[in-house]
C-alpha angles and dihedrals in degrees: 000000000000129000134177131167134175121202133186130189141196109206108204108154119185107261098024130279111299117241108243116271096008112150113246113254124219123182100229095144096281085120093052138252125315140352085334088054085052094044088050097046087046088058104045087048090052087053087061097044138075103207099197113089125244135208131222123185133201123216105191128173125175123193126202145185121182118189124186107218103196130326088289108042128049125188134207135189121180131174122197133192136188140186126186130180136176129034109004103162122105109240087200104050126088137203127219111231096207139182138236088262086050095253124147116251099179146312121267134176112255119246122211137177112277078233151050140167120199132195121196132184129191126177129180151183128190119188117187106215122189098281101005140020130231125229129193123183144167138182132192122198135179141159135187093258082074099251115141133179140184128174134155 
């Protein structure tokens, strides 16, 4: 078995894009009264926005062998790489800046790599018993962002 896909993302968010690391901004009457208060807080959100959009595309390919065993176990083996590049943040997601007590300093935008490569490999074996069949899989995953995960 063979798989390959191409993606390719605009990233337009409402609002702009915001810049990494920028705090969050709420209106809560820090900026003043009135129409001067909304100016103010308008302002100081444009400082923390790039208002021009931004792409990001995918490259994945899996790889996959299946053997049947005998007439009662079946065995599968697949590999899958991907590749991303471009804008990878989430416009929309927030990180807590918190202090040694827990407490939130402030909100931020998050701020990831423009790329990223993945590895993934999955093996299993099913085994069909009288009544039931037994199934035993694992899967080992890891990036070069350093996240790595294993799990059966």
């Amino acid at each position: 078995m063979f798989g390959l896909s191409y993606q390719f993302d605009s990233i337009d968010p409402v609002g702009g894009r915001p810049i990494a690391l920028s705090p969050m901004l709420v209106n809560n009457g820090q900026f003043g009264a009135g129409e001067a208060g909304e100016d103010a807080f308008e302002a100081a959100f444009n400082q923390t926005r790039i208002s021009d959009t931004d792409d990001k595309s995918t490259v994945d390919a899996l790889f996959g062998l299946t053997q049947v065993i005998n007439r009662r176990m079946i065995v599968q083996l697949n590999y899958s790489y991907s590749n991303s590049s471009g804008y990878l943040n989430d416009p929309y997601k927030l990180l807590s800046v918190v202090n040694t007590n827990g407490e939130t300093q402030s909100i931020v935008h998050e701020n990831r790599p423009d790329s990223r490569v993945k590895h993934s490999v999955y093996a299993q074996t099913k085994y069909a018993l009288i009544m039931l069949s037994l199934i035993v899989s694992y899967r080992f995953a890891t990036d070069d962002w350093e996240v790595t995960i294993t799990y059966n």
